[in-house]
C-alpha positions, 0 to 999 in steps of 0.5 A: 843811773836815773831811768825813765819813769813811763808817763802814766794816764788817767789814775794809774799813777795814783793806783801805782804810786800812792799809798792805799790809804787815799780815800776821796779818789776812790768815790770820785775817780777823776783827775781834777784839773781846775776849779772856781766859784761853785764848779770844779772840772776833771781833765777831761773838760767835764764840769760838777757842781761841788756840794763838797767844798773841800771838806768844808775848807773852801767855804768861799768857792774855789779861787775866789777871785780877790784872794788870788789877786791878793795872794799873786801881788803878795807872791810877786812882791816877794812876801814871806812865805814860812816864818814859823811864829816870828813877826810879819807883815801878813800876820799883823795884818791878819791879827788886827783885822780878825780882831777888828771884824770879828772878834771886837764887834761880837764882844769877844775878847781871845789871845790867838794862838797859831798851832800849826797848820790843820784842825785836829792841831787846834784841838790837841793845842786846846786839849794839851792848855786845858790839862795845863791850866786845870790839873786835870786830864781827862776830857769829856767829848760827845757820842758821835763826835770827830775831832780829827786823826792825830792821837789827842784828838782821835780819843775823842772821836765816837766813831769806832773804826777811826779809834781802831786805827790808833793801834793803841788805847786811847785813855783819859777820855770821856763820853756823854750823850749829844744833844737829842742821844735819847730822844727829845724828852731826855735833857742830856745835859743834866746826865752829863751834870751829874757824871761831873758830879762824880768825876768831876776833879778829874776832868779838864774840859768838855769838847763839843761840835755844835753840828757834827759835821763828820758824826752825822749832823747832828745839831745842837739847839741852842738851849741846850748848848746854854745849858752846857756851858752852865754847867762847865761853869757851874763844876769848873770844867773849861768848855772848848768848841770845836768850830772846824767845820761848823764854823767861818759861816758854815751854819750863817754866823761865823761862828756857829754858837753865836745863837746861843749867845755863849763864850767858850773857854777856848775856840778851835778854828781851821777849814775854811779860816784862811778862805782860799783852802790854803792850811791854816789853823787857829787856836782861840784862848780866852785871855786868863788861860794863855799860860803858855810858856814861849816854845812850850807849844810849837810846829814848823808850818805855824806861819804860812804867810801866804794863808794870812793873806788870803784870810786877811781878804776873806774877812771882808766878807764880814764887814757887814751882815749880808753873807750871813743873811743870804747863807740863812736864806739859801739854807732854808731853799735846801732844807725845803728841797730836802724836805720834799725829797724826803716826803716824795720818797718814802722809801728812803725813810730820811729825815733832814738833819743840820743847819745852815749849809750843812745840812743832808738826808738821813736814811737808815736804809743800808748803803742807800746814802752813799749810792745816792752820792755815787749817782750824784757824781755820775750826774755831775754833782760832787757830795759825800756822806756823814754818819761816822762807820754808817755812812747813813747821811748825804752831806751838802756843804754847798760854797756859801757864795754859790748862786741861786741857779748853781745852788738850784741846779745841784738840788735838782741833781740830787733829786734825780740821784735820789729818784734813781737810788730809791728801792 
């Protein structure tokens, strides 16, 4: 017999029926009940400027208005939903304008592959074809680095905790210094030479986050990521470039290592890449190394149809350059915010760190990054912090398309949270 489950309000659902694992809701606790552009509003009516953009995944703003319209006409014309890989027509669609508009006009030339619908699928399907292609097994990733939760890629992650949860060892793995690990005056790229001088017929390939988005923001400049992909070259090492969070914009271009003028082996895309926040995942494979056998890499949820779409309508961003100029002039007005912030307040001993709209304050004074966030949220503004177990960054990650006043306003919430956090 099926009995009534009492109606439950506010959190007490998710506190008696999730699981302990959730996260986000413990930081934030409200219950969401829409959202668009730049805003998001609780159920109780109240609204917050979102500086979070869900994690990265809705770099257009909530809803944008074109991708819903383009999803809707989709959906009630009764297009295909789940497809797994076979051939439709919001694939074809999405394959030939990405090719189109961002792709050819950079001089790019990828198979692209679909590994499933999240990042850290991307990085397993490029970490699993590099190992194929070379031989090889071990990959080098960085100090710091995340790549995401699944087994593949959690060996791969700096950050401790995260590696624990694995409950078991996580081998053929290793670690070099990031850009700046040891100071300015210590090129890490010539130590990461001279590991591969030593372990070199072993590794595979070298997996990099040009900012690290979870890690603490760390960026690296273009030098030395020109640097680094000499020397994968130079000892036969694919280079794979982990664009989940950095890339669709995050930093000004699309993707985020197009200053430094390189063409990684492989490109790991997710996040923001179907525009709306629907999953969507890409695997990019310079042409040579897809040895792919049919079915030799698979998943059920590869063809979400309806994120094609929305991705589809989100590359008409890129017709033009006008998005990446004003995400550049935008970042400039937060990094002259943050700067004053940091110089006003030096009891935060902060520094500012990233680049483009991913960009935050580092302060080394404990717990101060993540009560700052918390008095952020309690003004309205919803931020979270970088830094790995240390939690020592607050993290903007504003919607490339938010208003200068939106984007002003959120600046000046986080000033107050600042001033109110401060020792």
């Amino acid at each position: 017999m099926v009995t009534s489950t009492p109606i439950m309000s506010g959190l007490d659902a998710f506190e008696e029926l999730e699981s302990e694992v959730r996260s986000y809701v413990r930081a934030w606790p409200a219950v969401w009940s829409r959202a668009h552009g730049s805003s998001i509003w609780d159920e109780d009516g109240r609204e917050y400027i979102d500086f979070f953009s869900g994690a990265g995944g809705l770099n257009y703003g909530h809803n944008p208005d074109e991708m819903i319209a383009a999803l809707t006409h989709y959906l009630q014309s009764q297009g295909i939903i789940h497809s797994l890989d076979m051939a439709t027509s919001a694939k074809r669609d999405f394959l030939q304008r990405f090719d189109e508009v961002i792709l050819r006009p950079r001089s790019m030339s990828y198979k692209v592959m679909f590994p499933g619908p999240t990042g850290t699928n991307a990085v397993e399907a490029s970490l699993k074809l590099a190992r194929k292609v070379t031989g090889r097994r071990d990959i080098v990733s960085f100090t710091n680095a995340f790549h995401g939760m699944t087994l593949g890629s959690l060996a791969l992650s700096g950050n401790v905790v995260k590696r624990e949860s694995a409950g078991i060892p996580l081998t053929h793995q290793i670690t070099a210094p990031f850009d700046g690990e040891y100071g300015p005056d210590m090129d890490t790229v010539l130590m990461l030479d001279e590991m591969l001088a030593d372990a070199g017929v072993s590794v595979a390939a070298v997996i990099v986050e040009t900012v690290q988005g979870e890690g603490g923001l760390y960026s690296a400049s273009v030098g030395w990521l020109q640097r680094l992909a000499e020397c994968c070259k130079r000892h036969d090492v694919l280079l794979i470039v982990d664009d989940i969070q950095a890339g669709c914009g995050r930093t000004g271009t699309f993707f985020s290592f197009e200053p430094a003028g390189i063409h990684p082996d492989i490109v790991c895309l997710s996040k923001s890449i179907s525009g709306s926040g629907l999953p969507m995942a890409l695997t990019l494979i310079r042409p040579d190394l897809d040895i792919w056998s049919p079915g030799e890499h698979n998943g059920t949820f590869r063809g979400n149809n309806a994120a094609f779409v929305t991705a589809t309508e989100a590359l008409k961003w890129w017709n033009d350059d006008a998005l990446s100029h004003e995400v550049q002039r935008k970042s400039e007005l937060v990094r002259r915010e943050l700067e004053s912030i940091a110089a006003e307040h030096e009891s935060l001993r902060a520094t500012v760190r990233g680049r483009g709209f991913l960009q935050g304050l580092h302060t080394p004074v404990d717990g101060l990054a993540s009560k700052i966030c918390s008095e952020a949220f309690e003004r309205g503004l919803l931020m979270e912090t970088s830094g790995g177990a240390a939690s020592d960054v607050v993290k903007l990650m504003p919607p490339l398309t938010i208003e200068d006043k939106e984007l002003e306003r959120g600046l000046s919430i986080l000033r107050a949270s600042v001033e109110a956090s401060a020792p």
